[in-house]
DOPAVEX-582483 format. One record per residue: residue in one letter; y, x, z of N, C-alpha, C in turn; residue number from 0. Coordinates in steps of 0.05 Angstrom, whole numbers, plus 5000, padded with zeros to 4 digits. Atoms other than C-alpha are relative to their C-alpha. Layout:
NODE aa  npy  npx  npz capy capx capz  cpy  cpx  cpz   i
NODE  a    Y    X    Z    Y    X    Z    Y    X    Z NUM
...
***
This chain:
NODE aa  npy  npx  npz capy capx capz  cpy  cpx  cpz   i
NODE  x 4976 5017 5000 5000 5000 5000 5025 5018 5000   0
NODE  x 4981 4975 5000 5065 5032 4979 5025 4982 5030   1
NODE  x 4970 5004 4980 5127 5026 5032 5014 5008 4985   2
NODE  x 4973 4992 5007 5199 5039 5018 5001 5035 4992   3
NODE  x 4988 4964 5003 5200 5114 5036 4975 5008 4975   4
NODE  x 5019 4993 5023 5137 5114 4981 5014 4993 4967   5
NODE  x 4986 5011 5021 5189 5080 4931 5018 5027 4985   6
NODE  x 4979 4970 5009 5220 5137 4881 5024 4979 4990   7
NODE  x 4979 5014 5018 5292 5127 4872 5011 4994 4974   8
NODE  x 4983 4998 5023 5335 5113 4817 5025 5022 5006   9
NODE  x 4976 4982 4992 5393 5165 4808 5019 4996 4978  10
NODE  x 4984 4988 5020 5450 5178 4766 5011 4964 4986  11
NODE  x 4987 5027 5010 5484 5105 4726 4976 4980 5019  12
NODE  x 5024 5037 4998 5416 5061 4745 5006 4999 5027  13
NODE  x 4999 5001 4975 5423 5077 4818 5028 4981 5000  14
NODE  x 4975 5011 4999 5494 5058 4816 4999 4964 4992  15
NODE  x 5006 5023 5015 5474 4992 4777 4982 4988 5009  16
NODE  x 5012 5015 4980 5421 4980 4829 5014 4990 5017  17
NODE  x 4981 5005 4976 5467 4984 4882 5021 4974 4991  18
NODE  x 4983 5018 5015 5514 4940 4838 4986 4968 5006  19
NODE  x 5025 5019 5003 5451 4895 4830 5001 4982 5033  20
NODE  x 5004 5001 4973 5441 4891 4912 5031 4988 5007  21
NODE  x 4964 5013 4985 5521 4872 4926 4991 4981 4992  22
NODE  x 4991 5022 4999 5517 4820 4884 4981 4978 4999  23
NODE  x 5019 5029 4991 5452 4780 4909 5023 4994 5028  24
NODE  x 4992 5009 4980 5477 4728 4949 4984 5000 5029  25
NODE  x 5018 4999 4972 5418 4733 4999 5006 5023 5014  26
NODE  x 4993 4974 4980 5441 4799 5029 5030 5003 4998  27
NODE  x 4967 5011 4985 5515 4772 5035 5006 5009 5030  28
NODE  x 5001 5001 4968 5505 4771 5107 4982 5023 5008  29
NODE  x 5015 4969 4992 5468 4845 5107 5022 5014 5018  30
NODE  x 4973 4983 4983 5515 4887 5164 5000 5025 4984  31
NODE  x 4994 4981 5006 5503 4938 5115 5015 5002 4971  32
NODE  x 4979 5008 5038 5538 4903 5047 5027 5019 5001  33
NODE  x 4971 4990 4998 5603 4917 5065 5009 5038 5011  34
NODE  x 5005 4967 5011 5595 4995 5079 4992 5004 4976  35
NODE  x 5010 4993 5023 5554 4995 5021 5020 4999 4975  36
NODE  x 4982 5000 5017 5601 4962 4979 5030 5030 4985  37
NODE  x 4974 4977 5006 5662 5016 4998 4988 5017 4986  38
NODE  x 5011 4971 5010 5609 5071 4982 5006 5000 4969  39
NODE  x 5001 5010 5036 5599 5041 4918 5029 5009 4971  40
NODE  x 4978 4996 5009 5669 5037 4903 5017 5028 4996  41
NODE  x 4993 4963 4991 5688 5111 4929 4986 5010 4981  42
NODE  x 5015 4985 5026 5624 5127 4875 5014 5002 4972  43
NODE  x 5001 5007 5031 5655 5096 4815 5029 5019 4997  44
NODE  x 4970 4984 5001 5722 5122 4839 5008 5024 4989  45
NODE  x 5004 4972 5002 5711 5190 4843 4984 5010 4963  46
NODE  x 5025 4996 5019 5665 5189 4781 5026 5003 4977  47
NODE  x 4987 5013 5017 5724 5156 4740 5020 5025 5003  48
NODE  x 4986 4973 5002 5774 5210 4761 4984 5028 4996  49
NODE  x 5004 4969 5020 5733 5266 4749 4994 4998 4966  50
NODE  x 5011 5010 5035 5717 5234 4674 5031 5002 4991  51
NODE  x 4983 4993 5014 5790 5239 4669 5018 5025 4997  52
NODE  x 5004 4973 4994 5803 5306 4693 4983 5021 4980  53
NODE  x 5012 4975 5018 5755 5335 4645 5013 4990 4965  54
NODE  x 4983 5004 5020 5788 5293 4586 5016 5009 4990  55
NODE  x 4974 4988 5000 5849 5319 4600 5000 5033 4990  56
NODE  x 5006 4980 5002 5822 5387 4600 4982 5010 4977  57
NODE  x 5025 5002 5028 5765 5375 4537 4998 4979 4985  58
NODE  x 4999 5025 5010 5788 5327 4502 4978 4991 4985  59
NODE  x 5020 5002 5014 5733 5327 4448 4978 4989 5024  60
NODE  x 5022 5016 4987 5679 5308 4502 4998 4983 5003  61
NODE  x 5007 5037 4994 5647 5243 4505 4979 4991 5019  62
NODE  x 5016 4998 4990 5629 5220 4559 4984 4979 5003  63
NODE  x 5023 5019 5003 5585 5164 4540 4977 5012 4996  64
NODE  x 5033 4975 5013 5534 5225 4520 4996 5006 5026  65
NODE  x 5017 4998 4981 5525 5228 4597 4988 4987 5011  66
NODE  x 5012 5028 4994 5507 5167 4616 4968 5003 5014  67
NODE  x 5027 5008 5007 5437 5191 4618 5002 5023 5025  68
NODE  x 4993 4981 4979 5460 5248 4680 4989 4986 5019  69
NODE  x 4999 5011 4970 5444 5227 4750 5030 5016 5007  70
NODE  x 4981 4992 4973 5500 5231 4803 5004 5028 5001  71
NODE  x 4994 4979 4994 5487 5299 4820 5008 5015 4977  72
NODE  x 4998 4984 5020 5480 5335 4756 5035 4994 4979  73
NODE  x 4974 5011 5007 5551 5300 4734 5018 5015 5014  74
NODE  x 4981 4988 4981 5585 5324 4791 4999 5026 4999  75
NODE  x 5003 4971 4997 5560 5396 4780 5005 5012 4975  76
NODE  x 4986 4998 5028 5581 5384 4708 5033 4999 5000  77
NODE  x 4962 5008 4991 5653 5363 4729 5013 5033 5019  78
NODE  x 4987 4976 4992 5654 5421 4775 4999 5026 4989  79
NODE  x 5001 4975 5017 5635 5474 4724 5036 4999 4981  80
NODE  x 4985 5005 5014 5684 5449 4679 5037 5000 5017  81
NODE  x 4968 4987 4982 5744 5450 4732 5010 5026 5001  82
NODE  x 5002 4964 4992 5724 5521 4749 5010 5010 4970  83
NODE  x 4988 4983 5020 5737 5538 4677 5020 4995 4989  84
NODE  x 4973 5005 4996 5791 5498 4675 5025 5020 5013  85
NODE  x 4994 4989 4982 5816 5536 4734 5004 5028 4992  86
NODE  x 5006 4969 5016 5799 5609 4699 5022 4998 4984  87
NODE  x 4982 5007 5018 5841 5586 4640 5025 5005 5011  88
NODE  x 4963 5011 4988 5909 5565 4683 5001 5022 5004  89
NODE  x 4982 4976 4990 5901 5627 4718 5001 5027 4983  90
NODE  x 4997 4987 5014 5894 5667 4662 5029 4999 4978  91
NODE  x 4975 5012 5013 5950 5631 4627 5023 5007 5009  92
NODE  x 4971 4997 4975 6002 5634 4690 5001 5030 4990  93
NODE  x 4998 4974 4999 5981 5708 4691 5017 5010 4981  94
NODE  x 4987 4983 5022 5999 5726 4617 5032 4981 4995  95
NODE  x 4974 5004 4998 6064 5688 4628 5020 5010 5020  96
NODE  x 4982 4978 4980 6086 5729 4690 5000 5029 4985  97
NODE  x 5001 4967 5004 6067 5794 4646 5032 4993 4981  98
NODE  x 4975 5010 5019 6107 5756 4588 5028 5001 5011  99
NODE  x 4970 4998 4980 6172 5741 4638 5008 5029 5004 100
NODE  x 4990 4971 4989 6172 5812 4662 5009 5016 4983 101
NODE  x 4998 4972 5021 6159 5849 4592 5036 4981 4988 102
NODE  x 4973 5015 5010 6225 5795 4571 5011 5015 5011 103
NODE  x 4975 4993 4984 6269 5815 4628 5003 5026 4996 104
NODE  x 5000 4971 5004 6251 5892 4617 5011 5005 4970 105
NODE  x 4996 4992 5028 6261 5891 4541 5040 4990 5008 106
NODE  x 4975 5008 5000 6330 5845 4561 5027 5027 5027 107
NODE  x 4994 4974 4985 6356 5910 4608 4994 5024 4988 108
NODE  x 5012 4971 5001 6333 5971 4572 5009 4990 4969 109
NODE  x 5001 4983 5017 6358 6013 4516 4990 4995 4981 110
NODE  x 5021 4989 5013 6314 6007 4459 5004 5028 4986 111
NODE  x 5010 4972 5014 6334 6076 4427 5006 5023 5022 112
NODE  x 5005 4973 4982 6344 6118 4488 4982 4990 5032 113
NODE  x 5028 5000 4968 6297 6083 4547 5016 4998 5018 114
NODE  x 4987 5006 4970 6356 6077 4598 5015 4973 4995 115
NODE  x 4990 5030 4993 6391 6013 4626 5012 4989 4979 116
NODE  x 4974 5010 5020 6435 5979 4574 5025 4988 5014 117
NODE  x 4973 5015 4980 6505 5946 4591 4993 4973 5008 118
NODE  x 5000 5025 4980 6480 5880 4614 4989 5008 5025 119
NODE  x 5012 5006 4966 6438 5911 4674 5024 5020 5013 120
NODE  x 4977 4974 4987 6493 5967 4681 5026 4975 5019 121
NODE  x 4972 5023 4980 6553 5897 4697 4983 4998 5014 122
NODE  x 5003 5008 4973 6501 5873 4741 4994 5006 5016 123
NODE  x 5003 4993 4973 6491 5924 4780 5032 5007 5004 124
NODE  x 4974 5001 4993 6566 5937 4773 5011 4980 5025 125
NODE  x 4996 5024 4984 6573 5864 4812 4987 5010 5021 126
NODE  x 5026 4985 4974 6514 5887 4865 5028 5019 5008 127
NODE  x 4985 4973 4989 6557 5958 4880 5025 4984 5016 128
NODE  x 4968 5004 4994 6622 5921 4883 4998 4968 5025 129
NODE  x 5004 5017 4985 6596 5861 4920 4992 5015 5032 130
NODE  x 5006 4984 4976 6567 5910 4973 5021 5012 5010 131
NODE  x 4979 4989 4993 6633 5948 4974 5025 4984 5010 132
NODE  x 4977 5024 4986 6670 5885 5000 4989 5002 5035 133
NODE  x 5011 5008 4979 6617 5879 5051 5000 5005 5019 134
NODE  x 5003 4981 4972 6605 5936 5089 5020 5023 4987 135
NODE  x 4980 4967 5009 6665 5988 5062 4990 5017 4980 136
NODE  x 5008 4984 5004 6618 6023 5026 5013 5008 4970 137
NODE  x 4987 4999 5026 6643 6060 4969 4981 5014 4979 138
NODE  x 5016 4984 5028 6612 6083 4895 5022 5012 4974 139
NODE  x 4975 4981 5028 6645 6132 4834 4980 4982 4976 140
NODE  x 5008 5016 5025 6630 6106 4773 5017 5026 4970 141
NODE  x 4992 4984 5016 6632 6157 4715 4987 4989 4975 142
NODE  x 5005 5015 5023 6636 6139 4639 5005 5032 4979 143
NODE  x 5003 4970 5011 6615 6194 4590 4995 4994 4972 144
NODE  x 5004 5007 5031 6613 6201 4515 5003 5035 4992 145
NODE  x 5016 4982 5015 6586 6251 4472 5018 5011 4977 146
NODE  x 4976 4989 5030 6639 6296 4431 4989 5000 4977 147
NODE  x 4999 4992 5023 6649 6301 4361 4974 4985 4993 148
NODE  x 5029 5018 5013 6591 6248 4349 5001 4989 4972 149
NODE  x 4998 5002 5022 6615 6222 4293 4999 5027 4976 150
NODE  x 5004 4973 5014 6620 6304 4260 4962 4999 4999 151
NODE  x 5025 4985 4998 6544 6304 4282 4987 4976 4977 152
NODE  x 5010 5017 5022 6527 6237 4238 5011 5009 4975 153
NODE  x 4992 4997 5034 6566 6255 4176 4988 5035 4991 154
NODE  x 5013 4968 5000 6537 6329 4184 4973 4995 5003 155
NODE  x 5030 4994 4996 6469 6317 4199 4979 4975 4998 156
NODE  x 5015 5023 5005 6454 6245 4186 4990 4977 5033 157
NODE  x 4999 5017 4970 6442 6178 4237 4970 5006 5017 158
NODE  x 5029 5001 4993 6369 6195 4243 5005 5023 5017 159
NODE  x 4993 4981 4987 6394 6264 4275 5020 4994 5028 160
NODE  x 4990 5011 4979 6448 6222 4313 4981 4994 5022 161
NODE  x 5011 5016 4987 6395 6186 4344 4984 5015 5022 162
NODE  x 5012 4983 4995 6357 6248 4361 5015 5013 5025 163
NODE  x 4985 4994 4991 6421 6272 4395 4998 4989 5026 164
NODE  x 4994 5017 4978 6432 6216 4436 4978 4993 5025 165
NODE  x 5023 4995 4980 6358 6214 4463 5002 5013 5017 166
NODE  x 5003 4980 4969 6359 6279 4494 5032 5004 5007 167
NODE  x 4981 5000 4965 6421 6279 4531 4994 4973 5016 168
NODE  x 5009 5025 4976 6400 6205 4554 4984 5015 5026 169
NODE  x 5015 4986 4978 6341 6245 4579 5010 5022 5018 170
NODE  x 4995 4971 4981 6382 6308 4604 5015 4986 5016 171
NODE  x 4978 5018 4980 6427 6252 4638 4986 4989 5016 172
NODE  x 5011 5015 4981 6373 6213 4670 4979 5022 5020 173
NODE  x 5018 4990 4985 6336 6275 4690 5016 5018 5016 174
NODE  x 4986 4991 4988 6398 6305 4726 5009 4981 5032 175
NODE  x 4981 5019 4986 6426 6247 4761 4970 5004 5034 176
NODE  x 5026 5004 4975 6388 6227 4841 4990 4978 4997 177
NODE  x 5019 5022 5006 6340 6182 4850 5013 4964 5006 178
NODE  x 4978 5031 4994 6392 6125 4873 5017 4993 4974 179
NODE  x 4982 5003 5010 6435 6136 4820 4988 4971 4979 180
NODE  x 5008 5017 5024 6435 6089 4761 5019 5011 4974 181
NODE  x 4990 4995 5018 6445 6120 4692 4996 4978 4971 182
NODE  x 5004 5018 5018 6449 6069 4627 5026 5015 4970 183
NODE  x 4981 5006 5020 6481 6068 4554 5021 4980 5011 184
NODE  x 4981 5024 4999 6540 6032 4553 5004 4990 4971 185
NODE  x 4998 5017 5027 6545 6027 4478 5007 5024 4983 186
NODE  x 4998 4982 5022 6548 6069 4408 4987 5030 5025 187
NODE  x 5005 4975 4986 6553 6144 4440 5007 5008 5035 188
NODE  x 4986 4996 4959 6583 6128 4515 4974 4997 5019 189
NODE  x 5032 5008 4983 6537 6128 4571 5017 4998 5030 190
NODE  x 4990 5006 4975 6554 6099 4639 4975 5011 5028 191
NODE  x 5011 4988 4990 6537 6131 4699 5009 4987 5040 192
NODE  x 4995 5009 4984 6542 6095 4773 4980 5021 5030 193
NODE  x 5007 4984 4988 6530 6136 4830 5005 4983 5034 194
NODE  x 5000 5012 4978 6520 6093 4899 5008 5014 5022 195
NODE  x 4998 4977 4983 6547 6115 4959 5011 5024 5001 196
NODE  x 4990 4975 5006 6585 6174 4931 5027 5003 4999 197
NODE  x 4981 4994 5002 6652 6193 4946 5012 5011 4973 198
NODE  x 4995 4990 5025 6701 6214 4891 4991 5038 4995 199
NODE  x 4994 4975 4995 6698 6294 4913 4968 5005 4991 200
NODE  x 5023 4991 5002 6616 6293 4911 5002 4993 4973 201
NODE  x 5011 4997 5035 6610 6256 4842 5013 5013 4986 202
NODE  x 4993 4978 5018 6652 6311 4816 4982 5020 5000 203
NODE  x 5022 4981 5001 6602 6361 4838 4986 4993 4979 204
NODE  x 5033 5006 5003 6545 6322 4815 5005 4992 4965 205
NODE  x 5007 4999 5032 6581 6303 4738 5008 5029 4994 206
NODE  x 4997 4973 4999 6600 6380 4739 4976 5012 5000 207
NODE  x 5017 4989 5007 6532 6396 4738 4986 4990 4981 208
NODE  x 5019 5010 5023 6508 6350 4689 5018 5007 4971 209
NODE  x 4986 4991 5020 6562 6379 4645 4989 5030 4989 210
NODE  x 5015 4977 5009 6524 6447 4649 4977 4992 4991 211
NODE  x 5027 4999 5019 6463 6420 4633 5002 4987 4972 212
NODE  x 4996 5009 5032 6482 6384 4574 5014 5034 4987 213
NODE  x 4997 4985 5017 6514 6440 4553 4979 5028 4990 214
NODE  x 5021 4978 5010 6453 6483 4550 4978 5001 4985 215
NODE  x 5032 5013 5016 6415 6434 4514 5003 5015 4967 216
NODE  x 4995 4993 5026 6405 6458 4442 4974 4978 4983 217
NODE  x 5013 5014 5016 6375 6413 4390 5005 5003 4972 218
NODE  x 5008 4989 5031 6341 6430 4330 5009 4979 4966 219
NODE  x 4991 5018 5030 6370 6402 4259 4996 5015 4976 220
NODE  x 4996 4993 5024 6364 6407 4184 5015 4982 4987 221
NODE  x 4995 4975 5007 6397 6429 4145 5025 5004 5019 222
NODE  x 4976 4999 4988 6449 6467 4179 4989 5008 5034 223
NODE  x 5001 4986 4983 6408 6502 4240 5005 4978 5024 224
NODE  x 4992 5014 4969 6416 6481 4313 5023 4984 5012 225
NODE  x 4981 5007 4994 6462 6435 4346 5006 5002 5028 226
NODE  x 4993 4988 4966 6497 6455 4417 5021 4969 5000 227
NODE  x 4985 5018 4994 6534 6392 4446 5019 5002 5029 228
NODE  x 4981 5007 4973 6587 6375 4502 5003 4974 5003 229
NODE  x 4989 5036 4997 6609 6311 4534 5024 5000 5012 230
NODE  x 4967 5008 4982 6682 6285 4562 4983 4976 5018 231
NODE  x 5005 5015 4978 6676 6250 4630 5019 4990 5012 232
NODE  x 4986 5012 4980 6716 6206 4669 4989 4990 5019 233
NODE  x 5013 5016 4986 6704 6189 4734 5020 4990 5019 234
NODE  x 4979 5012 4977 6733 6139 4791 4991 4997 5025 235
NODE  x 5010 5008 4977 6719 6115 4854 5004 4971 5003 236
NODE  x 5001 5023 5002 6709 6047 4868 5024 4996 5025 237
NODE  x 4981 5015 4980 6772 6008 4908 4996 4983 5020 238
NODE  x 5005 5034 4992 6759 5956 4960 5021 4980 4998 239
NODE  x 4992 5025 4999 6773 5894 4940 5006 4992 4967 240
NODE  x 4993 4993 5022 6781 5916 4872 4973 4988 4979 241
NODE  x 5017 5012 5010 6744 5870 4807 4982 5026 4983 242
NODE  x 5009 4985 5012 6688 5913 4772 5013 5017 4964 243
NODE  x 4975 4985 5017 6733 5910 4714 5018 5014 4994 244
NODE  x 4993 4981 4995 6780 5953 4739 4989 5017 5008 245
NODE  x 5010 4974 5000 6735 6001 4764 5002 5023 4960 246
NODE  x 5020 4992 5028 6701 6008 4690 5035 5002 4986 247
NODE  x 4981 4993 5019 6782 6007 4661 5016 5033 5004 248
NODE  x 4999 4975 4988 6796 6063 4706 4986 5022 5001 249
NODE  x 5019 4974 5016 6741 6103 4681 5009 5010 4970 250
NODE  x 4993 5000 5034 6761 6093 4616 5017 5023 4997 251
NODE  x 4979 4987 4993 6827 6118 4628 5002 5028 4998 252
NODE  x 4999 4966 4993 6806 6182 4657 4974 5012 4974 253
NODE  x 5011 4998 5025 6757 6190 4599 5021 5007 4975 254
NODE  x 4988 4995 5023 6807 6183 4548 5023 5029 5006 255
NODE  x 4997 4976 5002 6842 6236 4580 4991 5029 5004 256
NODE  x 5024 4976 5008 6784 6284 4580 5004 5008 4979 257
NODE  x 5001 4983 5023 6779 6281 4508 5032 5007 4977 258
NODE  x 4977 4987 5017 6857 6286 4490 5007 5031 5011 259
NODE  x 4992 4970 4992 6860 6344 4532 4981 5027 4999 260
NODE  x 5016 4983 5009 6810 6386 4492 4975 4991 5005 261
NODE  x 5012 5012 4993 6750 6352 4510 4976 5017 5011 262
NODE  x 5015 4981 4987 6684 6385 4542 5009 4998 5027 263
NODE  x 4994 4992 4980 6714 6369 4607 4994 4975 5020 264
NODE  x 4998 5020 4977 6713 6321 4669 5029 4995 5014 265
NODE  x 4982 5007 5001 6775 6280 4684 4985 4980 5027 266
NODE  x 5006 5014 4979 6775 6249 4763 5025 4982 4997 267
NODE  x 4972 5026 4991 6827 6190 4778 4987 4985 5021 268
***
């Protein structure tokens, strides 16, 4: 004689459609266990129905009338594969859009023909320096530098030679400066140079030596042999209270009279 616990179940839609079956005889109306049963029921179809749309959303092409023929469990272990690789996806996705964001912001800051800052990160760290120098007193020089006779070196030796030019002193400028400093192009042959923390008296030392090393650079050209370069420098000190605009006009300034007064030289104001 079989008993209940000898009864194999149903699983997967039929179970559900037993249970379906069982609510709605009226003779077990009055069962104390309908009405749990029922919620369960409901909680089944629930759950079932949002994960069927969860994987839609995610696979669209699947149909899921082709599972129909699943039990319970094996659905659910189908739904949760398919999250998980869902899940893989996003975070693979997010990922290569944080690399994306970063390689943007880096390409939108940087140089492309000499590898140092360009003038948009140079103003904003201009704002940074000058915002700090409201705050706590602190003061920064700000030196603006350009590359003599640049135009003689393009019509003599061509832009491809310019360009060559301009690299290595970028590099003899970024490999001089300290590790605080911040060196960038500012535009064509000028190159801006912000020195944190530095009184006017020290960043004379410190562009006074980057005036020897540029001048010892020698770079190779054809036709027409080697090229030996100099730079004109102006430098200032930052004011308190004073807009970054004036700093950077007051560089200028002393720049432009670097190179009327023979140039090759460093001009403080």
């Amino acid at each position: 004689m079989n008993t209940a616990a000898d009864t194999p179940l149903s699983s997967g839609p039929a179970l559900l459609d037993e249970i379906r079956a069982l609510l709605d005889d009226p003779a077990l109306r009055g069962d104390p266990l309908h009405a749990p049963l029922a919620q369960l029921h409901a909680l089944a179809r629930e759950q079932h129905e949002r994960m069927a749309r969860l994987i839609r959303i995610s696979d669209g092409y699947h149909d899921w009338s082709q599972s129909r023929a699943e039990d319970l469990n094996a659905r659910f272990d189908h739904h949760v594969r398919r999250l998980e690789k869902l899940a893989r996806i996003s975070d693979r996705y997010q990922n290569s859009l944080r690399e994306l964001s970063e390689s943007l912001r880096e390409a939108s800051i940087t140089d492309a023909l000499t590898g140092l800052r360009n003038r948009r990160y140079l103003m904003e760290r201009l704002r940074e320096e000058n915002g700090l120098g409201k705050r706590s007193a602190q003061v920064y020089s700000l030196a603006m530098v350009d590359v003599d006779r640049f135009k003689a070196i393009n019509d003599r030796f061509g832009h491809e030679t310019g360009d060559i030019v301009l690299h290595r002193i970028a590099g003899a400028l970024q490999g001089a400066i300290r590790e605080h400093d911040i060196c960038g192009r500012w535009g064509g042959e000028e190159f801006l140079l912000i020195l944190p923390g530095t009184p006017l008296a020290d960043g004379c030392h410190l562009v006074e030596r980057l005036h020897t090393r540029i001048r010892d650079l020698y770079i190779d050209a054809e036709p027409g042999g080697g090229i030996q370069v100099s730079i004109s420098t102006g430098l200032t000190e930052y004011r308190p209270g004073e807009a970054p605009t004036h700093t950077l006009a007051r560089a200028d300034a002393a720049l432009l009279q670097a190179k009327e007064g023979g140039r090759d030289r460093l001009v403080a104001i």
